[in-house]
Every structure is written in C-alpha cells, then in structure tokens.
C-alpha positions as CSV (number, residue, x, y, z in Angstrom):
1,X,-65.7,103.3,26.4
2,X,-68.3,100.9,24.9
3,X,-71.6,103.2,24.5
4,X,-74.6,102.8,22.4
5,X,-76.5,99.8,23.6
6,X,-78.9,98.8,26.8
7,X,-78.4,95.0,26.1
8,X,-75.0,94.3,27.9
9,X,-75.8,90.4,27.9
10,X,-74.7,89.7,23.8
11,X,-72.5,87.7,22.9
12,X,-70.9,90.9,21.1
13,X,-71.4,93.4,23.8
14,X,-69.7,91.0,26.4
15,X,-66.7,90.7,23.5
16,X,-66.2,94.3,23.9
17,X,-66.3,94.5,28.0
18,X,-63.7,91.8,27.7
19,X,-61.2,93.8,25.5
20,X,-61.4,96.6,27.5
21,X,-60.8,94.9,31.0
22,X,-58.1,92.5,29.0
23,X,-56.1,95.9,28.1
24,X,-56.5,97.6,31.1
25,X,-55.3,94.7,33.7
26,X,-52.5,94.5,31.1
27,X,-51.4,98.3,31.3
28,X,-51.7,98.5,34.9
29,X,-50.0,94.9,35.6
30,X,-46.4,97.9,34.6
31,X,-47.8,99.5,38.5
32,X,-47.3,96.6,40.1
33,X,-43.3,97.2,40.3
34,X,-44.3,100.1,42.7
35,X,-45.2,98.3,45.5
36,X,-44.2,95.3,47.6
37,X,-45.3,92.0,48.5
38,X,-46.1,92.1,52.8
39,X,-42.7,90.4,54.6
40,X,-44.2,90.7,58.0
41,X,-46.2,87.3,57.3
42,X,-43.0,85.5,55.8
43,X,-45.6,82.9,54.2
44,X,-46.8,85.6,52.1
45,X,-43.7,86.5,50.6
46,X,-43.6,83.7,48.2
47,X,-46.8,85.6,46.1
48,X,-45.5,86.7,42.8
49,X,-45.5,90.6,42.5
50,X,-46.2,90.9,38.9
51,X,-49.4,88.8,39.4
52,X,-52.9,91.0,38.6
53,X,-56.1,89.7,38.2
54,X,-59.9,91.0,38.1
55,X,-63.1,89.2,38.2
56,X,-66.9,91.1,37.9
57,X,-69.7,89.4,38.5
58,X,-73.5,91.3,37.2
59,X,-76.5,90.5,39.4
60,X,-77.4,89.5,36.0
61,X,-75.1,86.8,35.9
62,X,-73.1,88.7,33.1
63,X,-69.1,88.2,34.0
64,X,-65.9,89.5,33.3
65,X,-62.6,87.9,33.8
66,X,-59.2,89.0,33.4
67,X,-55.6,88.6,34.3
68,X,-54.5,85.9,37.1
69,X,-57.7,84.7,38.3
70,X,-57.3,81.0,39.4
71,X,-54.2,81.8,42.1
72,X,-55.7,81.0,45.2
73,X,-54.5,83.5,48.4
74,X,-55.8,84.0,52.2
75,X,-58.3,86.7,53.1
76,X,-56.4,88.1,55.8
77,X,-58.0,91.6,56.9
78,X,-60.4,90.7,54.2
79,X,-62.4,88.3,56.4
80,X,-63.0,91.2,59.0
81,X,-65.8,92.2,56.9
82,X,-66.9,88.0,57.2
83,X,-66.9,87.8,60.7
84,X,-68.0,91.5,61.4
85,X,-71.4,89.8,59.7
86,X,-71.2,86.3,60.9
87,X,-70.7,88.2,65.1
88,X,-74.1,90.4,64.0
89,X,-76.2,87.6,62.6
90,X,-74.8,85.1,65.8
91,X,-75.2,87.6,68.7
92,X,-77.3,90.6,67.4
93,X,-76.4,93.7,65.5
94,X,-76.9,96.1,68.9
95,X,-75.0,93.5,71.2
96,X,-72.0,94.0,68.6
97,X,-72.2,97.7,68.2
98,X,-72.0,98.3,72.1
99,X,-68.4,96.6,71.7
100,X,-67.3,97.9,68.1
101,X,-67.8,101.3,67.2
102,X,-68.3,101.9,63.2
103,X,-65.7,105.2,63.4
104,X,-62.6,106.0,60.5
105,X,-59.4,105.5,62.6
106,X,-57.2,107.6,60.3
107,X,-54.4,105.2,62.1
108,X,-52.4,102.3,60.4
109,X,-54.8,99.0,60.6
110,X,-52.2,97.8,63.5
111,X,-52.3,101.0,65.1
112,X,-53.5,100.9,68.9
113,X,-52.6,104.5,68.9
114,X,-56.8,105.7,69.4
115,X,-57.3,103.3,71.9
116,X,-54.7,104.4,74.0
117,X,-54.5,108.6,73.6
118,X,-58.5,108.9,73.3
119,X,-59.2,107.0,76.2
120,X,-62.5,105.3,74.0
121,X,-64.9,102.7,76.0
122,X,-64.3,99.9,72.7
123,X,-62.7,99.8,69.2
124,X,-63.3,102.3,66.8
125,X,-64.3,99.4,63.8
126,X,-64.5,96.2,62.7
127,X,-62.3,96.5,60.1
128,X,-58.4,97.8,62.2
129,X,-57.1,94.9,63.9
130,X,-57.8,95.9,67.4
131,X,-61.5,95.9,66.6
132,X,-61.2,92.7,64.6
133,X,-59.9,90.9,67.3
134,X,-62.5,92.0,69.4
135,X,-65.1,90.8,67.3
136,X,-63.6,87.2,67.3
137,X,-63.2,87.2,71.0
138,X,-67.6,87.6,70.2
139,X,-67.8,84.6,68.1
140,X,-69.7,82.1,70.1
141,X,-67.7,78.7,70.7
142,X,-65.4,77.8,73.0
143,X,-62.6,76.9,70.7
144,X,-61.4,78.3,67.0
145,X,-62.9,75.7,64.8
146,X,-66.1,75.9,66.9
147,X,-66.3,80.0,66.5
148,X,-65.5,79.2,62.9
149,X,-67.7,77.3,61.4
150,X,-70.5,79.5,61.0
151,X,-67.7,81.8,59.0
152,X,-66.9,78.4,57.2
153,X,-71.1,78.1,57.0
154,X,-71.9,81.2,55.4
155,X,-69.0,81.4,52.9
156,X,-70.3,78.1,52.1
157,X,-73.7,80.0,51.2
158,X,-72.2,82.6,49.3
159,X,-70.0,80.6,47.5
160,X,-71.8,77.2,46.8
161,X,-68.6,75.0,48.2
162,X,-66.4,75.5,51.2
163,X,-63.3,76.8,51.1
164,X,-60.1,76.2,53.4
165,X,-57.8,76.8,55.4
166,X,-54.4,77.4,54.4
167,X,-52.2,76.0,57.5
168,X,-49.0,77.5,56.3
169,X,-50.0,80.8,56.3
170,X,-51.5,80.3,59.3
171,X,-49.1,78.4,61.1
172,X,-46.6,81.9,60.0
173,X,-49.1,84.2,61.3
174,X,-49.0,82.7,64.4
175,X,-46.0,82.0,64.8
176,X,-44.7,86.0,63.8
177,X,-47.5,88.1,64.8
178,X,-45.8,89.8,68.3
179,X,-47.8,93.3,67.4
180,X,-51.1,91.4,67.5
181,X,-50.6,89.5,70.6
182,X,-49.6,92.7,71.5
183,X,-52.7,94.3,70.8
184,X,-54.7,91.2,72.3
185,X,-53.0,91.9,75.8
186,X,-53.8,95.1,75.7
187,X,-57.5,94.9,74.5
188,X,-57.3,92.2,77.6
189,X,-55.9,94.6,79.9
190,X,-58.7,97.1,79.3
191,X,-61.7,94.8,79.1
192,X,-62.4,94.9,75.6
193,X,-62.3,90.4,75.2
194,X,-65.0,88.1,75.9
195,X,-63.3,85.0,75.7
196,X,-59.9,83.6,76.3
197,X,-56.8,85.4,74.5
198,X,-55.5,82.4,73.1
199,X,-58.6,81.0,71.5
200,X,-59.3,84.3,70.5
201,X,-56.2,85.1,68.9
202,X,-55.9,81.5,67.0
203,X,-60.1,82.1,65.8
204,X,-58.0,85.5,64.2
205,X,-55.1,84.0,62.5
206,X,-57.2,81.2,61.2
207,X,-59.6,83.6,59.6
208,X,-57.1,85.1,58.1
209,X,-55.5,82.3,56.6
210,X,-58.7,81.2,54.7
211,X,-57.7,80.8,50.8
212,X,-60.5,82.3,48.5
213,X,-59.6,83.1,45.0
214,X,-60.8,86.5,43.4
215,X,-63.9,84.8,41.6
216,X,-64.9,83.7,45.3
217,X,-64.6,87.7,46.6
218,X,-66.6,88.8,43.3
219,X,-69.5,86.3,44.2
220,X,-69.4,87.6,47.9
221,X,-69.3,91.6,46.5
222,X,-72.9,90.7,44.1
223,X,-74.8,89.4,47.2
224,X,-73.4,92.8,49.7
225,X,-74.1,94.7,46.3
226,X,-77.9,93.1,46.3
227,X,-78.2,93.7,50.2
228,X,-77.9,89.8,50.6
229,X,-79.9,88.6,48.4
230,X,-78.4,86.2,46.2
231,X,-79.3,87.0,43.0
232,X,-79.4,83.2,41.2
233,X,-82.4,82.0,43.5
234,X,-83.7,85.3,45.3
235,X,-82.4,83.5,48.9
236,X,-81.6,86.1,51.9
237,X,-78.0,84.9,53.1
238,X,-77.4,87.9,54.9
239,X,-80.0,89.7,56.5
240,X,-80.6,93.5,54.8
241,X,-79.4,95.1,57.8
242,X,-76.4,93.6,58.0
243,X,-75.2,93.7,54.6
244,X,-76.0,97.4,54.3
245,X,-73.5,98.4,57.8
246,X,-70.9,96.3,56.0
247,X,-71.1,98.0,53.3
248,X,-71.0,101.4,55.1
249,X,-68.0,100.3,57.2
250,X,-66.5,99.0,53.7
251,X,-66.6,102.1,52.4
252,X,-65.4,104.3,55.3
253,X,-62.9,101.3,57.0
254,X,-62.4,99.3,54.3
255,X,-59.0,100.3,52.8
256,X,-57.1,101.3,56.0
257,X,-55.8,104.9,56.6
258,X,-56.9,105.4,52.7
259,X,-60.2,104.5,52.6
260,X,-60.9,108.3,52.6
261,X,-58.9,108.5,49.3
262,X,-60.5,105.4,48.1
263,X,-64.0,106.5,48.8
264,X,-63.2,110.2,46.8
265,X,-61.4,108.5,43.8
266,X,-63.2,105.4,43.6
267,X,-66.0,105.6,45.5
268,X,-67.1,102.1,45.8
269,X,-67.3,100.1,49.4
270,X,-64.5,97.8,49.8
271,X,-62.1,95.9,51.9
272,X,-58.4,94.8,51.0
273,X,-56.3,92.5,52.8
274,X,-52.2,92.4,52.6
275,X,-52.3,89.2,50.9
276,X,-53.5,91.5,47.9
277,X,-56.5,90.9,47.6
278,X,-59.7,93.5,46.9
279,X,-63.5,92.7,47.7
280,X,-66.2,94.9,46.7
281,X,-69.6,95.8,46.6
282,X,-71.3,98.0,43.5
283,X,-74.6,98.4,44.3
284,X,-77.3,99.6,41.7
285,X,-77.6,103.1,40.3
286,X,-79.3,105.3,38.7
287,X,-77.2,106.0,35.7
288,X,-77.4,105.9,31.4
289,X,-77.9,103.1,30.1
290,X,-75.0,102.5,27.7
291,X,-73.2,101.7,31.1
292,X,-72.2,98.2,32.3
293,X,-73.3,96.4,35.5
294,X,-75.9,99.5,36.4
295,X,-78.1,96.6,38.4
296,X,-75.1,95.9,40.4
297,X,-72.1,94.0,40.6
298,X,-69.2,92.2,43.0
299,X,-65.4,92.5,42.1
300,X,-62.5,90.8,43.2
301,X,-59.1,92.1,42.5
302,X,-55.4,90.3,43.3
303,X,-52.5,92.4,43.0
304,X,-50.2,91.5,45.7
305,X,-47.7,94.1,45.7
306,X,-48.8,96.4,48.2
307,X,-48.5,100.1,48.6
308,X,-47.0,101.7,51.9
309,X,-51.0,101.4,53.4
310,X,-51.4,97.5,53.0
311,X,-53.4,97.9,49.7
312,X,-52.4,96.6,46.4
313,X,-51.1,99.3,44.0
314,X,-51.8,98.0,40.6
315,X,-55.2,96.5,41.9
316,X,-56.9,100.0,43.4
317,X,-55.5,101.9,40.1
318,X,-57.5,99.2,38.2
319,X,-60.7,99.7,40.3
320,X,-60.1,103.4,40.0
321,X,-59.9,103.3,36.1
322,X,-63.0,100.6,36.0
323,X,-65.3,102.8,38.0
324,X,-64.5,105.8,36.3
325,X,-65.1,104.2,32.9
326,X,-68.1,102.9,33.8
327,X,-69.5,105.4,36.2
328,X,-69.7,102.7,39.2
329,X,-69.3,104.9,42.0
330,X,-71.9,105.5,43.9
331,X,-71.7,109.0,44.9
C-alpha cells in the first residue's frame, strides 16, 4: 500500500500506483481458470478466458492502466444502465419509474420468476432483463436505429467518438435468444410493452452488441462518479438526478443475484455484463489522504470468464482487492 503523500499526480507517485495494479491484475489473471466464458451467445465464445484487464480514470485526470485494455467487447447487460438513463432523460424520470420499479430481484438476470409468483403491476429494475426490455419498448422511435441513436448520442458525449455496433454478436443474439423472446411475450401478454415486440426486442439485442473497450466504461464510471458532470470541461451530460438513481440501482442491481455480496465486499456501484465486462462508479469520500482517487474515479474491468452469476471471476476479485487497498468503498 502506497502511504505517505497527498500529491497522487507525480510522476513517482503514479510509478508506484502502476506497480501495484501491474502485480495485482497479474496475480488474479491465475482466477480466471475458475470461471467460464458465456456459450449461450455462441459469438461470445471466441473471448479468450485468460484475458484481464483494468483501467481507472481520477476526476483529476490521473489514470491507471493495466492488463488487456485495447480488446474491444459488447456491453451486453452493461448498456441497461445506458438506456435506463437515455428512457429518463427522453421521457421523464417519473413516466419511467411508473413502468420500472428500482427493487433487488434476488432472481437470475433471466429470471421471470417475480413477475409471475408475485403478481407485480411492472418490472422490478432496470437492470434484470425483463425490466430492460421494458425500458427499450420506452425508447421513443419507431424503429431500432431510431430508438438508438440518442444511446449512440450520449455515449458519444461521454466518450468524445462514437462507438459501434458489433453485427456478429448481434446477429447471434438474435438469432439464439428463445428465453428473451420468451420473456418479451410474456411482458406482451401482461401489458408491460409500449411498442411493437419485434422492434423492441431488435432495439435490445442491438444494445447489447455495442463494442466499448474498458477505457470507454472507465470514462463513463468518472462522469456517474461526478453525478454527470464531466470533469475535463465542467459540462452536465447527464442530469444529477439521473446519474445518482443509476448509481443506486448499480449498486443494489448491478451485479445480478450478487450485487448484495458485491455491495458488502466491495461496496462500489456497478454493473457487469456476460461479455466480461465491469463499469463502475467511485464517487468522492471522505477518507486520509495518503489514499488514491479520494475525488472520485470510473473503472472498467474485462475478465470474460464468468462465474456461475454472469460476472467475471478474476475481474470482481480485482475490484474487491483495489477497493479494499485503497479504501474506495463507499460505505
């Protein structure tokens, strides 16, 4: 642990942060042989399982990079969180919440289990796939690139270029998902849509299948961390509000049916996706100074071999280690 000094933006300081991340993505890159890469989506079976990879970005602008951090992958449940805030600036954060509660599951993220034995009047969250499906049936637009493009717009924001689709992935979502179309005909059934299944169901895949690498989810974790705010020019690209329920619903949604063991042990708002990938959101605290990144910081994490909950293994014992070291939870 690197202790002793309030500066963390010298050249030496940042040569000591970078050690430390440097040996610990390379003892917990052994973890990732305890998990597997998702086979569901046969596109994503071709990710390597061995790859691990961890970016930090300070709302100072300070960074750390370590690991695999050019390979590009989709955001799958990941852009939930993107289009949970995209359906809130577009139609209003009350309209949303009448239609998508903000309530833990405890179910598998594919579960329709709640829905069906508690009798509820609309999804539990944003973040299972039930409830984000319903939120892209919200998206205004009468077809999937139209409902899009203000997702496309504000990752554009966030990230200062736009990123894109990957049509494989896509093209195998589509073309394998039976349990989602499932759950689209039955959030039909029950009145839970606004807008045609089909559309709806293609605005969801396509989401999904946006690539992003983990330097794009760090950038997108500083602005939640700094309630929208983007720290370089003091902009507002997502409005407080907003930013502040994602972050909630990251931190009680974001991992699946272990975000409860995510927030204990970690303690930091989240989301993963089963493409391996981690976004999340530190935001300041109130801590000693020899700590790193106490204004704030976004992380994203690759580690695509997945534990039996959807989440990569080596990638939330990395985040687990990092906040511990460095105090970044926010409890």
């Amino acid at each position: 642990m690197v202790q002793g000094t309030a500066n963390w933006n010298t050249e030496e300081t940042q040569e000591w942060l970078q050690q430390y991340v440097d040996d610990w993505v390379a003892f917990y890159r052994k973890h990732t042989g305890d998990g597997h890469v998702a086979s569901y989506i046969p596109e994503l079976k071709n990710a390597d399982p061995d790859d691990l990879g961890i970016v930090i970005i300070g709302k100072d602008g300070m960074s750390v990079k370590s690991g695999d951090t050019e390979i590009p992958f989709t955001m799958q449940s990941i852009s939930k969180a993107i289009t949970f805030i995209v359906a809130c600036m577009e139609r209003g954060v009350s309209y949303l919440l009448q239609r998508v509660d903000v309530e833990p599951t405890g179910e598998a993220f594919n579960s329709i289990m709640h829905l069906e034995m508690k009798q509820v009047k609309k999804p539990l969250n944003p973040f299972n796939n039930a409830g984000a499906i319903t939120v892209s049936s919200i998206l205004p637009g009468d077809t999937s690139n139209e409902r899009l493009e203000p997702v496309f717009q504000l990752l554009e924001n966030m990230l200062g270029h736009r990123p894109a689709m990957n049509h494989d992935v896509f093209k195998s979502e589509r073309d394998s998902s039976t349990r989602n179309r499932a759950i689209g005909y039955y959030l039909l059934e029950v009145g839970f849509l606004e807008s045609d299944l089909d559309v709806t169901l293609e605005t969801y895949f396509k989401q999904c299948s946006i690539d992003v690498t983990i330097d794009d989810l760090a950038r997108i974790g500083m602005i939640l961390a700094n309630d929208g705010m983007d720290p370089k020019n003091d902009v507002e690209i997502i409005p407080r509000q907003i930013a502040r329920i994602t972050k909630v619903l990251m931190l009680t949604c974001g991992m699946y049916d272990a975000s409860g063991k995510f927030a204990t042990y970690v303690g930091i708002p989240a989301k993963s996706g089963v493409s391996g990938g981690i976004l999340a959101a530190v935001p300041p605290r109130v801590r000693d100074e020899s700590m790193p990144f106490t204004r704030g910081c976004g992380i994203g994490v690759y580690g695509p071999a997945l534990g039996d909950e959807g989440n990569s293994v080596a990638g939330i014992r990395l985040l687990r280690h990092i906040a511990t070291q460095w105090d970044l939870s926010i409890f």
